[in-house]
Each structure stands twice: as C-alpha cells, then as structure tokens.
C-alpha positions in Angstrom: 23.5 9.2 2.4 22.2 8.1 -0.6 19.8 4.5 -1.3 20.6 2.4 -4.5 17.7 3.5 -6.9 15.9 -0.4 -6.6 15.5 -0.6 -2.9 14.6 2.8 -3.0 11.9 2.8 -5.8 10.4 -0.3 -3.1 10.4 1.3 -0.1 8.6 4.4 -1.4 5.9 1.7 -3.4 5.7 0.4 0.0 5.0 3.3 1.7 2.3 4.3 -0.8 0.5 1.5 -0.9 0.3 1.1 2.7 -0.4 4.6 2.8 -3.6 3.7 0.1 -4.5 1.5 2.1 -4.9 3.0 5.5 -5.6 6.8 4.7 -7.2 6.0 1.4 -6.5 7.2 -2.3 -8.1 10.2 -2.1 -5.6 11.6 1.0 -2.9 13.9 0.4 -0.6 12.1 2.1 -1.2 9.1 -0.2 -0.8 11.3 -3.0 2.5 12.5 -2.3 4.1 8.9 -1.5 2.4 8.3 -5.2 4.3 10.8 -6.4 7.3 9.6 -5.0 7.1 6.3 -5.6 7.1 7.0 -9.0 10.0 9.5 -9.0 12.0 6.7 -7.5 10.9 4.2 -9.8 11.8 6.7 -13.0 15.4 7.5 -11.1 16.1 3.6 -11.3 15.0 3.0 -14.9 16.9 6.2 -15.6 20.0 4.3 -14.1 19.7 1.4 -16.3 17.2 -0.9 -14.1 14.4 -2.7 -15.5 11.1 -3.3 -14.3 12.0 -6.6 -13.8 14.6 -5.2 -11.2 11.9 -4.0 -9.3 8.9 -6.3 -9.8 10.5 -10.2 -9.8 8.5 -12.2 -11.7 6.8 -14.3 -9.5 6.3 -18.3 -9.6 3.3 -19.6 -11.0 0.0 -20.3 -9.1 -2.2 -22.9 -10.1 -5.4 -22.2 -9.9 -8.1 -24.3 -7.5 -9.0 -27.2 -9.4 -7.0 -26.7 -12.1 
C-alpha cells in the first residue's frame, strides 16, 4: 500500500525529529530516519508538491510586548 508523498514526507520528519530528540543526532538510528525523511520529502517535490505543501505557513506571533 502505498502513502501520498505529503503525509508521507511528515510522518518520516516526525519520526526523525522525535528520533533526534530522544536518541540524539549523533545515533544511527536518527540518521537513517534523516535519511528518510528527506527521500520522502524529495519523492513529493518530485511529484509536483511544494514546500509549502509540507510546511503550512504558520500565523503570525506577536512578540511579548510588542
């Protein structure tokens, strides 16, 4: 069964970071959902979706006192 390219390319980013964040950036384990986080994300740009797809811009934050 294949997954559309987008939720794909976020599920593997999700994995990896979480992956950073627990085994640390210097674990194999983290490097290898790196890697595939960025196949993923390369397999939906090469299908015609933007970064934009991916990442949503996000609404504005004001800043604390500003």
């Amino acid at each position: 069964m294949l997954i559309s390219p987008i939720p794909a390319a976020r599920t593997a980013q999700h994995l990896a970071a979480r992956a950073a964040t627990v085994c640390g950036l210097a674990h194999p384990l983290t490097h290898v959902l790196l890697a595939a986080a960025a196949t993923a994300a390369a397999q939906a740009w090469d299908a015609g979706h933007r970064v934009t797809d991916l990442h949503p811009a996000r609404p504005e934050r004001k800043t604390p006192g500003g």
